[in-house]
C-alpha positions as CSV (number, residue, x, y, z in Angstrom):
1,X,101.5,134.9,94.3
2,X,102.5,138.6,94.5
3,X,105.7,139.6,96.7
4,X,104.5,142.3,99.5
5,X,106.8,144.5,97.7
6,X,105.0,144.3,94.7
7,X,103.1,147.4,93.1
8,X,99.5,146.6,93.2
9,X,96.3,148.9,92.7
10,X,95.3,150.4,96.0
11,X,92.3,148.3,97.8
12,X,92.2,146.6,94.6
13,X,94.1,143.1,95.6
14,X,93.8,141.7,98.6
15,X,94.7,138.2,99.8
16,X,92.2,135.5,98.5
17,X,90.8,132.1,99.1
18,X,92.0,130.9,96.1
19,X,95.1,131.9,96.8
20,X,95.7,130.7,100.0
21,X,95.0,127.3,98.5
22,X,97.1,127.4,95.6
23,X,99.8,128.1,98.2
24,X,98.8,125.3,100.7
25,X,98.6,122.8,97.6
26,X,101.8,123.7,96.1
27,X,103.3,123.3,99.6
28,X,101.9,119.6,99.4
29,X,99.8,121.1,102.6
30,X,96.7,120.0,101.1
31,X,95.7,117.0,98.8
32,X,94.3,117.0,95.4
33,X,90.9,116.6,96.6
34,X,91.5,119.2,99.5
35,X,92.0,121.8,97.1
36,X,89.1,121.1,95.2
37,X,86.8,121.1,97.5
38,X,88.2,124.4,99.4
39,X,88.0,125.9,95.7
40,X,84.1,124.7,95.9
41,X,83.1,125.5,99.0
42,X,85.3,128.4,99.9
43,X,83.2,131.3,99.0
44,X,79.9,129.3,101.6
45,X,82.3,128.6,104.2
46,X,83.2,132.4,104.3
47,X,79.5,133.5,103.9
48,X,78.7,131.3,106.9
49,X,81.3,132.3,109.0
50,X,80.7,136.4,108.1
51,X,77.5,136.0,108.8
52,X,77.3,138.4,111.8
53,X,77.5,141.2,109.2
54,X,74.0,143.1,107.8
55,X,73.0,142.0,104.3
56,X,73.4,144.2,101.8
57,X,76.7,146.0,104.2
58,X,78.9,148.0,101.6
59,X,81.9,146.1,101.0
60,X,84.4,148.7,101.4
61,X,83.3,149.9,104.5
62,X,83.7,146.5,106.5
63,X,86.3,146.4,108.9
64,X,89.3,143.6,108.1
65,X,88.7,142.9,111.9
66,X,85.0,141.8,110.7
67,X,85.9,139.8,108.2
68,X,87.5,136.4,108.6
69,X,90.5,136.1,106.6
70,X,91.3,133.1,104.3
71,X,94.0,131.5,106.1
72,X,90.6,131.2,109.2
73,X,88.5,130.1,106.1
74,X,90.4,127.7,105.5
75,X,91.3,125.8,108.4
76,X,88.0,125.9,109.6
77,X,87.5,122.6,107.6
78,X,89.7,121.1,109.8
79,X,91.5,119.3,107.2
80,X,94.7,116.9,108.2
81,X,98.2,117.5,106.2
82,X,98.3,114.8,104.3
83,X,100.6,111.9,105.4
84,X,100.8,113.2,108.8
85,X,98.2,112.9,111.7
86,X,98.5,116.8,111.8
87,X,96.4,119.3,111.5
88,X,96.2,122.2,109.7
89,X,96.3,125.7,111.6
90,X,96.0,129.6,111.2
91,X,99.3,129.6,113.0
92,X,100.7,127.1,110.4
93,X,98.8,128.4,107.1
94,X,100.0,132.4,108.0
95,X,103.1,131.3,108.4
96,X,103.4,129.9,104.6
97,X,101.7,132.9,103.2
98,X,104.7,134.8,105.2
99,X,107.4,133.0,103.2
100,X,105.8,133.3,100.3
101,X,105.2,137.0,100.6
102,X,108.9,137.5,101.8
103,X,108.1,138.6,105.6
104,X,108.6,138.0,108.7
105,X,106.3,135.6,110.3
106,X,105.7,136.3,113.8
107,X,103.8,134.4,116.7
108,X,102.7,137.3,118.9
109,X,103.1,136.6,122.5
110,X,101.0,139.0,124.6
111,X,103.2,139.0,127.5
112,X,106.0,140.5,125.7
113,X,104.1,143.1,124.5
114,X,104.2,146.3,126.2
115,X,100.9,148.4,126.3
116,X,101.9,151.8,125.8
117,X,103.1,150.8,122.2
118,X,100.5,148.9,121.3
119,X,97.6,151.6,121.9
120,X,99.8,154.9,121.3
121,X,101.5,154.4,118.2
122,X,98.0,154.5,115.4
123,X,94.3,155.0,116.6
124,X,92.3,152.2,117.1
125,X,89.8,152.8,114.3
126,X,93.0,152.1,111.8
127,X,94.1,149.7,113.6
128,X,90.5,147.4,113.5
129,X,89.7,148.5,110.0
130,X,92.9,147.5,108.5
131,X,93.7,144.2,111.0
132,X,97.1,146.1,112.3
133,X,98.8,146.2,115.5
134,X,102.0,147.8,116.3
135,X,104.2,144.8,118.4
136,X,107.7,146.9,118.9
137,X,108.9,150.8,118.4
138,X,113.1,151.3,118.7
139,X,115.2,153.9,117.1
140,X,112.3,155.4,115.2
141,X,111.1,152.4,113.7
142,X,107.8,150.9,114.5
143,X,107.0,147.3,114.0
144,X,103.8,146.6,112.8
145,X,102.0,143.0,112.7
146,X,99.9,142.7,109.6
147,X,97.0,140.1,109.0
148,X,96.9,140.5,105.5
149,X,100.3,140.8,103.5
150,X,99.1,142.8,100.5
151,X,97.2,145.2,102.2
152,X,100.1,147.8,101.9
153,X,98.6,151.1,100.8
154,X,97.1,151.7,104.5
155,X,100.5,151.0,105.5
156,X,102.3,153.8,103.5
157,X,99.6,156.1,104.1
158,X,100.1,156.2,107.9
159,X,104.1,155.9,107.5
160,X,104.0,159.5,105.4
161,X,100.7,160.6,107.3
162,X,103.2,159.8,111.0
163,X,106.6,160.7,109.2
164,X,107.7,157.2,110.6
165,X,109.4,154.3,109.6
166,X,107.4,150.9,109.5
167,X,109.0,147.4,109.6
168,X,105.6,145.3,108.7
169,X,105.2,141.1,109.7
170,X,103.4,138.8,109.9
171,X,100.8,137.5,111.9
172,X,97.8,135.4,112.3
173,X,94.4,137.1,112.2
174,X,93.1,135.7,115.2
175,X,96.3,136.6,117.1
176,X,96.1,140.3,115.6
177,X,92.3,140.6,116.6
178,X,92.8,139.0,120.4
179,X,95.8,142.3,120.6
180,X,93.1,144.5,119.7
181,X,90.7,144.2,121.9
182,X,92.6,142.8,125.0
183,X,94.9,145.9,124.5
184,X,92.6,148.3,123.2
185,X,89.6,147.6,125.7
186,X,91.9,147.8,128.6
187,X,93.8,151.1,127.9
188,X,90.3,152.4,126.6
189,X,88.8,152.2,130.0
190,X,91.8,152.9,132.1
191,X,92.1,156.6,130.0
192,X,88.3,156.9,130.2
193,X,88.7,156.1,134.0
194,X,91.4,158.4,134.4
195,X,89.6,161.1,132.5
196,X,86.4,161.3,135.2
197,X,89.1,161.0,138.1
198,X,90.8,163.6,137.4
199,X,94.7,164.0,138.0
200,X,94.3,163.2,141.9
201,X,96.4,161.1,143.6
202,X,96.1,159.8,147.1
203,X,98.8,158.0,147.3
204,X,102.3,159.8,147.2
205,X,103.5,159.2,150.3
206,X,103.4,156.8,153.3
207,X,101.4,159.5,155.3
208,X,98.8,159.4,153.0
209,X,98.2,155.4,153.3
210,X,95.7,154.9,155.2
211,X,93.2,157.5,154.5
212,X,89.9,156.5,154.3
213,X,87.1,157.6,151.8
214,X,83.3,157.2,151.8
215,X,81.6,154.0,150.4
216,X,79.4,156.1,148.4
217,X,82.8,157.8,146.4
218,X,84.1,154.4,146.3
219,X,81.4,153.3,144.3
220,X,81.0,156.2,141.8
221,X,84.3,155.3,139.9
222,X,82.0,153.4,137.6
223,X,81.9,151.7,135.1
224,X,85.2,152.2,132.9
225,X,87.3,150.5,135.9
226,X,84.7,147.6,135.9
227,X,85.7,147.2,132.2
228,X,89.4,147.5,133.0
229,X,89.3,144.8,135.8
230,X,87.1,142.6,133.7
231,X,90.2,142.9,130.7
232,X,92.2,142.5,133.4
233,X,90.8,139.0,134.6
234,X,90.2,137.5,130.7
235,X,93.4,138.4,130.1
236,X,95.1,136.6,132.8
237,X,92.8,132.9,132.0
238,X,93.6,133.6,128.5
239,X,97.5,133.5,129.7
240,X,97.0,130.3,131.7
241,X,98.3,132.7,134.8
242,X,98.0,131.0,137.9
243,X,98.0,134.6,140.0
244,X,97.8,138.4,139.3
245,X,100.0,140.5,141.2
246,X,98.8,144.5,141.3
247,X,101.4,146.6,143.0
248,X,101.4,150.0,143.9
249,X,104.6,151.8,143.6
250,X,105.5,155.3,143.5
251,X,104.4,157.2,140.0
252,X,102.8,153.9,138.8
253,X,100.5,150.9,139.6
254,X,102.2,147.2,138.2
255,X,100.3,144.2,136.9
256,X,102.1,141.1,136.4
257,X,100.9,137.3,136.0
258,X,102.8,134.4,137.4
259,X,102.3,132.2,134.2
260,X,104.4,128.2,135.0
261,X,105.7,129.7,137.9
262,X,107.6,132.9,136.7
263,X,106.3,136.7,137.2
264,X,105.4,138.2,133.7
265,X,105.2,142.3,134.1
266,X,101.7,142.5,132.2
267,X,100.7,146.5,132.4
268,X,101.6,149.4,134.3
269,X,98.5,151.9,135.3
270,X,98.5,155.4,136.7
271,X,98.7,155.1,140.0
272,X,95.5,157.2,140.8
273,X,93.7,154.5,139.4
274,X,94.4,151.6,141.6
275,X,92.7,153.0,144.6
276,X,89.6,152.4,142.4
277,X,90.5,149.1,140.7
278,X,91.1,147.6,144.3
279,X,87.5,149.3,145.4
280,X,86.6,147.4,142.4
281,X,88.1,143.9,143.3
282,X,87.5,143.9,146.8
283,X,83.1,144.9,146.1
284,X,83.6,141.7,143.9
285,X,84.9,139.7,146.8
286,X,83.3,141.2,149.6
287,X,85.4,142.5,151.5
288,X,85.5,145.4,153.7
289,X,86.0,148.6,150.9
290,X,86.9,151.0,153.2
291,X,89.3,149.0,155.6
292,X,92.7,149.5,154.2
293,X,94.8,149.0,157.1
294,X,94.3,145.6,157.9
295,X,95.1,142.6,155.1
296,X,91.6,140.9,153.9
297,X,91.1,138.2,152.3
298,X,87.9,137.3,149.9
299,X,86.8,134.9,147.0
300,X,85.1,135.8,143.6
301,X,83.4,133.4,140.9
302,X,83.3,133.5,137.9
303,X,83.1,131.8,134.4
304,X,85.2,131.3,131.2
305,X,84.9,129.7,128.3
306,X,82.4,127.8,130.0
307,X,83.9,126.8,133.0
308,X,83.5,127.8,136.9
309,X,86.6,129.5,137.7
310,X,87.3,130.4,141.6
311,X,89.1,133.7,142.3
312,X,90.4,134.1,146.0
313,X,91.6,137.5,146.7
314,X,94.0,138.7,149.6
315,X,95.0,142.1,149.9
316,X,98.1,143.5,152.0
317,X,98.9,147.7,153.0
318,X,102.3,148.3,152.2
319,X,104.0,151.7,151.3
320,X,102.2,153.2,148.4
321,X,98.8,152.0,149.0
322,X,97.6,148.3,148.8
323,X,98.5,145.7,146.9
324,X,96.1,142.9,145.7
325,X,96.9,139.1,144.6
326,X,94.4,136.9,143.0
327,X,95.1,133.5,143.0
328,X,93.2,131.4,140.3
329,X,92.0,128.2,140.6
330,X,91.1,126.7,137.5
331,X,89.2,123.2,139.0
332,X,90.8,121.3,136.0
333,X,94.1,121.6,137.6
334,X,93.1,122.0,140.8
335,X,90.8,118.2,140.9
336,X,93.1,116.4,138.4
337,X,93.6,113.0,138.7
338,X,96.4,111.6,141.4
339,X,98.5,109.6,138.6
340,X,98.6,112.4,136.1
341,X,100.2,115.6,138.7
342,X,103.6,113.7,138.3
343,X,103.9,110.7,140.4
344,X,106.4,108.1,140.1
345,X,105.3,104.8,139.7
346,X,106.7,103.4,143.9
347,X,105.3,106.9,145.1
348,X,102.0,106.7,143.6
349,X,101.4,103.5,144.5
350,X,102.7,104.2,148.4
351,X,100.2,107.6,148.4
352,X,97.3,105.5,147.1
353,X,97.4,103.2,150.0
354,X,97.8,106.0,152.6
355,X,94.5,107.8,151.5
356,X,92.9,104.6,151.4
357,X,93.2,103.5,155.1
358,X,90.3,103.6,157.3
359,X,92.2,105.8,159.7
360,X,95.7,107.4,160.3
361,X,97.2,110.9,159.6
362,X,98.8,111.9,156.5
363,X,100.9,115.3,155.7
364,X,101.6,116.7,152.8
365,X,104.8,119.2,153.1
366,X,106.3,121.6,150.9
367,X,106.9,125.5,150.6
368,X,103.8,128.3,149.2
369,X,103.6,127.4,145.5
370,X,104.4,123.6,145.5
371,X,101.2,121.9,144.6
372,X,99.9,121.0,148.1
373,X,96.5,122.1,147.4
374,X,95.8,120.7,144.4
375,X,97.4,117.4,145.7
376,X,94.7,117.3,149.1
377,X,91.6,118.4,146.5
378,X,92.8,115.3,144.0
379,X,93.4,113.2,146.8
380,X,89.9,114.0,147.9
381,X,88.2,113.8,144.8
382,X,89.4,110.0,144.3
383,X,88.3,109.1,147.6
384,X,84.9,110.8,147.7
385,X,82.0,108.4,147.4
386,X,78.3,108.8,148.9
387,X,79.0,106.3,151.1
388,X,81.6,108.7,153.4
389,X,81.3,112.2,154.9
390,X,84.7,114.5,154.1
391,X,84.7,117.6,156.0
392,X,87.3,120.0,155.5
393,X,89.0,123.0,157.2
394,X,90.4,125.6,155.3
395,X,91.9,129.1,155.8
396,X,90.7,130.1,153.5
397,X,88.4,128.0,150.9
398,X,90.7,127.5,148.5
399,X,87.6,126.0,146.2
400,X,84.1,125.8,147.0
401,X,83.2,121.8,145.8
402,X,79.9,120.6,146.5
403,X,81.3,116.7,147.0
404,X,82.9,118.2,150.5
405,X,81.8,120.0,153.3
406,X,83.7,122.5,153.6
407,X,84.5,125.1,157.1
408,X,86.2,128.4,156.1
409,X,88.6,129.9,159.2
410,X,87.1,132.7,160.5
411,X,89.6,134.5,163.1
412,X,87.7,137.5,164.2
413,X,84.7,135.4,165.6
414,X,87.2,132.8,166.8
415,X,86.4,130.2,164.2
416,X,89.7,128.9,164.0
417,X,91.2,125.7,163.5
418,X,91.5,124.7,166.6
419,X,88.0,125.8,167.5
420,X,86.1,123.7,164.7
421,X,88.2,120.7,165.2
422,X,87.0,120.3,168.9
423,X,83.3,119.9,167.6
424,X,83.9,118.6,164.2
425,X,84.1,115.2,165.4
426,X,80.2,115.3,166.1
427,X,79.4,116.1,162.2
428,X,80.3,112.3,162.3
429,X,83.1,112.7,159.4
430,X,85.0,109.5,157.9
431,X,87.3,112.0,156.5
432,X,88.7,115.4,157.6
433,X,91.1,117.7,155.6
434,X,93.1,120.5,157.8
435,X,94.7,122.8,155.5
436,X,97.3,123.2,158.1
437,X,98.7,122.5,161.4
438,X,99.9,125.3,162.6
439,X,100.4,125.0,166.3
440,X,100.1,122.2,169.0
441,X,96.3,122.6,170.0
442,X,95.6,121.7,165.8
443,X,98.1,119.1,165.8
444,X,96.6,117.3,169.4
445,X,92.9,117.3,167.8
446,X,94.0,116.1,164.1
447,X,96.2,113.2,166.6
448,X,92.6,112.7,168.4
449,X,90.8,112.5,165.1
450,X,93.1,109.7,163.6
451,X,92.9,107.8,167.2
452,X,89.2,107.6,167.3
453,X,89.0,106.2,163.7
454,X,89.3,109.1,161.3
455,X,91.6,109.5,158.2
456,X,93.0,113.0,158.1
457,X,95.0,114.9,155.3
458,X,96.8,118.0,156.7
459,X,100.0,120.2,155.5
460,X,103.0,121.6,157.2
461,X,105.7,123.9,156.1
462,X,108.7,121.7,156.3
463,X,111.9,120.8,153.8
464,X,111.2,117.3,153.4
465,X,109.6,114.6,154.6
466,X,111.5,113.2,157.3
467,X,111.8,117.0,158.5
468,X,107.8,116.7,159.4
469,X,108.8,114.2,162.1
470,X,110.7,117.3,164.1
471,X,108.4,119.6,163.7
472,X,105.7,117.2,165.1
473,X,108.2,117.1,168.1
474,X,108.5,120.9,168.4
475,X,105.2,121.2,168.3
476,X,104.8,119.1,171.3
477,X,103.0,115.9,169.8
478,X,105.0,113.3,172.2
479,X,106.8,110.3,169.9
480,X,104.7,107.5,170.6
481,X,101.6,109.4,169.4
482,X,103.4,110.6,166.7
483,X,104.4,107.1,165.6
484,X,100.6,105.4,165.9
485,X,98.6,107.9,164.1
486,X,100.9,109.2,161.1
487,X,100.2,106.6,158.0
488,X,103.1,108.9,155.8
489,X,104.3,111.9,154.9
490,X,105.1,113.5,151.1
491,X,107.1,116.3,150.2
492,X,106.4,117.6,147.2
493,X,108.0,120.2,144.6
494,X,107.0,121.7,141.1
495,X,109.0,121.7,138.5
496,X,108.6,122.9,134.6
497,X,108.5,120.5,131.6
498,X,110.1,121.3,129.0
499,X,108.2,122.2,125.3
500,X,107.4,119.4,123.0
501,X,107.5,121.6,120.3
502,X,110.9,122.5,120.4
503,X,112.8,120.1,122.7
504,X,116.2,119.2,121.3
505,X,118.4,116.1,122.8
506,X,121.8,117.0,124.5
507,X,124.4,114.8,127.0
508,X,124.9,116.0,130.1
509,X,128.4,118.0,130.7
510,X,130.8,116.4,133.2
511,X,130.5,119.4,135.8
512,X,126.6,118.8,135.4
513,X,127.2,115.0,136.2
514,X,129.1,115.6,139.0
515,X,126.8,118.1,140.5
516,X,124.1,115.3,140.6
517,X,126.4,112.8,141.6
518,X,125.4,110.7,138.4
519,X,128.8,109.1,137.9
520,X,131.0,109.7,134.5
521,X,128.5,107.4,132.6
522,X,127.3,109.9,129.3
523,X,123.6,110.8,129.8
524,X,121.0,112.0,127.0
525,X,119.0,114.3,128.3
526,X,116.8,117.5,126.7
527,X,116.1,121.2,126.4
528,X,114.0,123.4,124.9
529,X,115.1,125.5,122.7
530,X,112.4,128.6,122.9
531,X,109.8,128.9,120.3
532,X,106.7,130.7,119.9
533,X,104.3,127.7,121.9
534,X,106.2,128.2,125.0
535,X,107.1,132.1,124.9
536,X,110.9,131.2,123.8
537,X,111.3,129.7,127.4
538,X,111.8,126.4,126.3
539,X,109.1,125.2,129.1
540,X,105.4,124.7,128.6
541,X,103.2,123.4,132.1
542,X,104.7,122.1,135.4
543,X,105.0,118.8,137.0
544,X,105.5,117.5,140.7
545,X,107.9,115.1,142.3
546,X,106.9,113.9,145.8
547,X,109.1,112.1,147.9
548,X,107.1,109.5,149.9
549,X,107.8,108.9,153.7
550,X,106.5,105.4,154.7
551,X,106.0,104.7,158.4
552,X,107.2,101.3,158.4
553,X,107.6,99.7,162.3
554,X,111.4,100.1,161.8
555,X,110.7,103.7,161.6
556,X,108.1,103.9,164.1
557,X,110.6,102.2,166.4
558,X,113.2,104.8,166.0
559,X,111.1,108.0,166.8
560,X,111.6,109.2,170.3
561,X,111.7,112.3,172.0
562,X,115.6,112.8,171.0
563,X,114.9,111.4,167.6
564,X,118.4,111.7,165.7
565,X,117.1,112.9,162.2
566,X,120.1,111.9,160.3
567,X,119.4,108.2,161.4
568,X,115.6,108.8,160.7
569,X,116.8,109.9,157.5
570,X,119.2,107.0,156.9
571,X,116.1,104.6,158.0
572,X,113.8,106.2,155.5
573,X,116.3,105.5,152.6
574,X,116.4,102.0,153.8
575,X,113.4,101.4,153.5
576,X,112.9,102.9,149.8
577,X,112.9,106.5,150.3
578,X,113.2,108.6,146.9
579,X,114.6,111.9,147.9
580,X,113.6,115.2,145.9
581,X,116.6,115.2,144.1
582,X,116.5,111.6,142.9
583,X,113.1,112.4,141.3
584,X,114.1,115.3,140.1
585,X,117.1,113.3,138.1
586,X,114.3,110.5,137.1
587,X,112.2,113.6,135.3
588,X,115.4,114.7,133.8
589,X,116.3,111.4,132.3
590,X,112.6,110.8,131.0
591,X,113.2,114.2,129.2
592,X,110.6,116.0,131.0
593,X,112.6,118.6,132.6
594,X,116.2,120.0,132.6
595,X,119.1,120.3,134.7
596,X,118.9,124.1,134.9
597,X,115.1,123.8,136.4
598,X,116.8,121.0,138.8
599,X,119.1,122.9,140.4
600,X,116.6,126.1,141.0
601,X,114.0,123.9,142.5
602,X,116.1,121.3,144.7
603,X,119.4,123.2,144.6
């Protein structure tokens, strides 16, 4: 196989079947018998997966981004490595053909990328026709990610056509082609946008903020900030982003995903824009377009990939205009199953029997972000039969799910939660979620619920378990009601696991030891190291510990109206209580998390 460096004819070599496989089989990749039959079969498997393009389409005027390239050919078999149980992929093929062609191999992480250098640095029409995208651009030397490594003349014909310096690497096709578009589409309909908008601005200053315009103007910013907003939301399910923050600031407009937990800055956009791209979200959830001095909150649905995907929108005025979060709710994370979102063995076990009792109150604690929802809507989901009636009571819907009935909080017509909860009780429910007690009047009818024979799963905004107990008590539910409806209480955190694909094995220091309190004893425990599955953050997903609060009688006997929480506490570890930190330590040991993730979630 030729060196990128190499000499060759201009458009007269280009990367081959044939010599992908030669490549794959002298790298023991492939069998004997793989590479025959890819030698066979090769030139069919092409034709049927080109087979978008017109017959009789001149071969030199095909786009590259048409066209898939060997490396796709290929491991569209689906062919194992031999002696493993792997499989073979773009990712791993491209990144052979690199070494062999002495570059750089590079798994492109979209996050990283910035947009203004990938759109500004070659027009679009070279970039598709030749499969290029330009990934970096310091001290006058642009990086450019190449699908094909012998595809150099276009290369050198836009470094002297540019006078610029090019540092080419590698990259898979399909991650070269998802740049393209994502990047290209977006910034293509944010300029076009821009362009019929004009240079206006209505946002420079906080006198400015709450001017109001005309549904009717709102509306005429058409159809290249639809686009943009659509980008905007593939994008973000593509990322696995669980929210997408769009911030007005002073010059600018900011995007950023929270992808495992952690803000990503995505794209920045003029800031005359966002006025439109927010008229844009809020028609899509329904929302009032031309209230913008009030926060509103709204839902949207959609699909990917095949999949219902909820949206629920909130916006919120603050200097420069108003900003807009979507949260995503992706229903298979949302209504997993209760032993895979991290239990402990004792926990899950204790948790089961609570939402399994005819009646009784149980709470579910922990800060914005922890997991709570998707711990009630799995809790739920095991529970639900025909045979029972759950009602819920949400502000809002986090997820519209056709097993539940479900009430959506409705403050300005004084739907609240106290409100619903005083008639729910004659929908004749088995079951009632209350996505949070918030005051004394929600707290007394959720107390009345569980005394007339009702299980009901609620939340509060506490520390820790036994910390729901006191702010029962400050709510003004006396003790003794307190202590014969609640069945248990979990706390719950999330913390990240750590990448399979680049874990590496490490013992504990003894200042990390004695921060835990885990004795002098040498433990094994593991890291990630950063690689290109996990965006070099050397964490992929996120997991929850929940400690478990058991109302045993010993506890019920101890909770009065001066209740001393340390001895509540004490009682509760008695009795088996696994604190946060514990659990924390028992993910670290099973290598599922780190010490560093420890002490930023449980401190």
């Amino acid at each position: 196989m030729r060196r990128a460096t190499d000499r060759v004819p201009p458009n007269k070599y280009m990367l081959t079947i044939k010599d992908v496989a030669k490549l794959l089989h002298h790298r023991s990749r492939i069998s004997d018998e793989q590479y025959q039959m890819i030698l066979e079969r090769g030139d069919a498997q092409a034709a049927r997966l080109n087979s978008h393009l017109k017959p009789g389409k001149i071969k030199k005027d095909v786009y590259l981004a048409e066209l898939a390239s060997p490396a796709q050919i290929i491991t569209s078999f689906n062919l194992e490595i031999p002696a493993t149980q792997k499989k073979l992929t773009e990712d791993a093929v491209t990144e052979l053909i690199a070494q062999a062609a002495g570059l750089e191999y590079i798994k492109i992480d979209p996050l990283k990328l910035e947009l203004d250098v990938v759109t500004d640095q070659i027009p679009r029409a070279f970039a598709l026709k030749n499969l290029v995208v330009p990934i970096d651009a310091k001290e006058g030397v642009v990086t450019i990610a190449v699908a094909d490594p012998y595809n150099v003349r276009p290369i050198e014909d836009l470094q002297h056509a540019m006078c610029i310096r090019i540092k080419s690497i590698l990259a898979s096709r399909s991650d070269v082609l998802k740049i393209l578009e994502e990047f290209f589409g977006f910034q293509a309909s944010v300029k076009a946008a821009q362009s019929e908008m004009g240079l206006r601005s209505e946002l420079t200053n906080l006198e400015q903020l709450f001017k109001m315009r005309g549904r009717d103007e709102i509306e005429s910013s058409d159809q290249h900030i639809i686009s943009a907003v659509e980008f905007l939301l593939k994008y973000a399910f593509d990322q696995r982003a669980s929210d997408i923050h769009i911030e007005p600031k002073r010059e600018k407009s900011m995007i950023r995903f929270r992808v495992d937990g952690v803000l990503h800055n995505i794209h920045t956009v003029p800031v005359n824009l966002h006025p439109a791209m927010v008229s844009r979200l809020k028609l899509l959830s329904r929302l009032d377009v031309a209230e913008k001095r009030r926060p509103q909150d709204g839902r949207i649905k959609t699909a990917h990939m095949g999949k219902d995907i909820e949206l629920r929108v909130s916006t919120l005025p603050v200097a420069f205009g108003e900003k807009v979060v979507i949260r995503i709710f992706d229903p298979e994370i949302l209504m997993q199953k209760l032993d895979r979102i991290g239990f402990n063995e004792r926990e899950y076990k204790l948790y089961s029997s609570f939402i399994r009792m005819p009646h009784g109150i149980i709470l579910v604690t922990g800060p914005t972000g922890s997991g709570k929802t998707t711990t009630l809507y799995s809790s739920l989901k095991t529970i639900s039969t025909p045979e029972i009636n759950i009602i819920t009571v949400e502000d809002p819907i986090e997820m519209v799910m056709e097993d539940f009935n479900q009430v959506g909080v409705q403050a300005a017509i004084d739907v609240t939660f106290a409100t619903v909860l005083r008639n729910i009780l004659r929908q004749d429910p088995d079951v009632l979620m209350i996505g949070e007690i918030r005051d004394r009047e929600t707290a007394s009818n959720a107390v009345q619920a569980a005394l007339t024979g009702h299980l009901v799963l609620s939340t509060l905004h506490t520390n820790d378990a036994p910390s729901s107990i006191a702010r029962l008590l400050d709510i003004g539910i006396p003790a003794f009601l307190i202590s014969s409806t609640v069945s248990g209480i979990i706390a719950q955190r999330l913390l990240r696991t750590i990448c399979q694909e680049c874990k590496f094995e490490r013992l504990l220091t003894e200042e990390e030891m004695t921060y835990l309190e885990m004795g002098q004893k040498p433990y094994k425990v593991w890291e990630g190291k950063g690689c290109d599955e996990c965006r070099g953050t050397g964490y992929k997903g996120r997991t929850g510990i929940f400690e478990v609060l058991e109302f045993t009688e010993r506890l019920k006997a101890n909770i009065t109206e001066q209740t001393d929480m340390t001895k509540i506490y004490e009682i509760a570890r008695a009795d088996g209580m696994v604190s946060l930190r514990e659990l924390a330590i028992q993910k670290l040991l099973e290598g599922k998390t780190t010490f560093q993730e420890i002490v930023s979630v449980t401190g």
